[in-house]
C-alpha positions in Angstrom: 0.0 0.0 0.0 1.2 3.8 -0.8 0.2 6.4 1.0 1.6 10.2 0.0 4.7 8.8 -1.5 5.3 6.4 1.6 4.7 2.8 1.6 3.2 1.3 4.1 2.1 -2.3 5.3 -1.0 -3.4 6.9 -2.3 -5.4 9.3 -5.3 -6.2 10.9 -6.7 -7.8 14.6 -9.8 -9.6 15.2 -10.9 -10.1 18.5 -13.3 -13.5 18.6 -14.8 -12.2 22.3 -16.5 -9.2 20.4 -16.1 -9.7 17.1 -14.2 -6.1 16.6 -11.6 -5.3 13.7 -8.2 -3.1 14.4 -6.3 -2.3 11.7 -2.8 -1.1 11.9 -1.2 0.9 9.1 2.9 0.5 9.5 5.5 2.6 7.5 7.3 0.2 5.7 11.0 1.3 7.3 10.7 2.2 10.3 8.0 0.3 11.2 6.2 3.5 13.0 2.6 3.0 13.2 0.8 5.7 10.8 -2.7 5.3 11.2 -4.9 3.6 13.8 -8.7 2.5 13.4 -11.5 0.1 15.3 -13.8 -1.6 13.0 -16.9 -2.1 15.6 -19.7 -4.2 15.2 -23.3 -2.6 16.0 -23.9 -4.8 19.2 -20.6 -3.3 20.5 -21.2 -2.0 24.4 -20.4 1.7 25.1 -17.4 2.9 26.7 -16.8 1.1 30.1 -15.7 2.0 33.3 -11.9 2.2 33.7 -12.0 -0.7 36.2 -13.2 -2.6 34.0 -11.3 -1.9 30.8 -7.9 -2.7 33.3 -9.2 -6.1 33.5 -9.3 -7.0 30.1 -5.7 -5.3 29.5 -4.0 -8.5 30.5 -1.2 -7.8 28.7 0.5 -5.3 31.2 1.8 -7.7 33.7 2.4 -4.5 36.2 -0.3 -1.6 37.4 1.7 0.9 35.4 2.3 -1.4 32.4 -1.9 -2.1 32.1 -2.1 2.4 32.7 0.0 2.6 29.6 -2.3 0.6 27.6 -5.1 1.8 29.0 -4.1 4.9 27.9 -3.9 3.7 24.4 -7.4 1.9 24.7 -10.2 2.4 22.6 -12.2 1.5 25.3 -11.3 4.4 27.7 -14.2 6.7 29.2 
């Protein structure tokens, strides 16, 4: 894919739980993500409560890891 003269690669996440699509747009180089964007289905729930959004970050195996990515959440309030 080329974007303004810069090529860049794709890649997309599905999440089975909710059915959502990410999609991640990478500059070919450096690897530096360019563009972000949630594909959400209809029955998709609101925003939720920041409690709850740090549960499902299971990633962040410390308090201030899961903070960064709830930072970077779509699902923050």
């Amino acid at each position: 894919m080329t974007s303004q003269g810069v090529r860049l690669w794709a890649q997309r996440f599905h999440c089975d739980r909710c059915t959502a699509d990410r999609d991640d747009h990478r500059s070919h180089g450096t690897l530096t993500l360019v563009r972000r964007w949630y594909s959400l289905p209809d029955s998709y729930p609101g925003r939720m409560p920041k409690a709850d959004a740090l549960a499902i970050l299971i990633k962040g195996k410390t308090d201030s890891q899961r903070l960064a990515l709830w930072e970077q959440s779509p699902f923050a309030a």
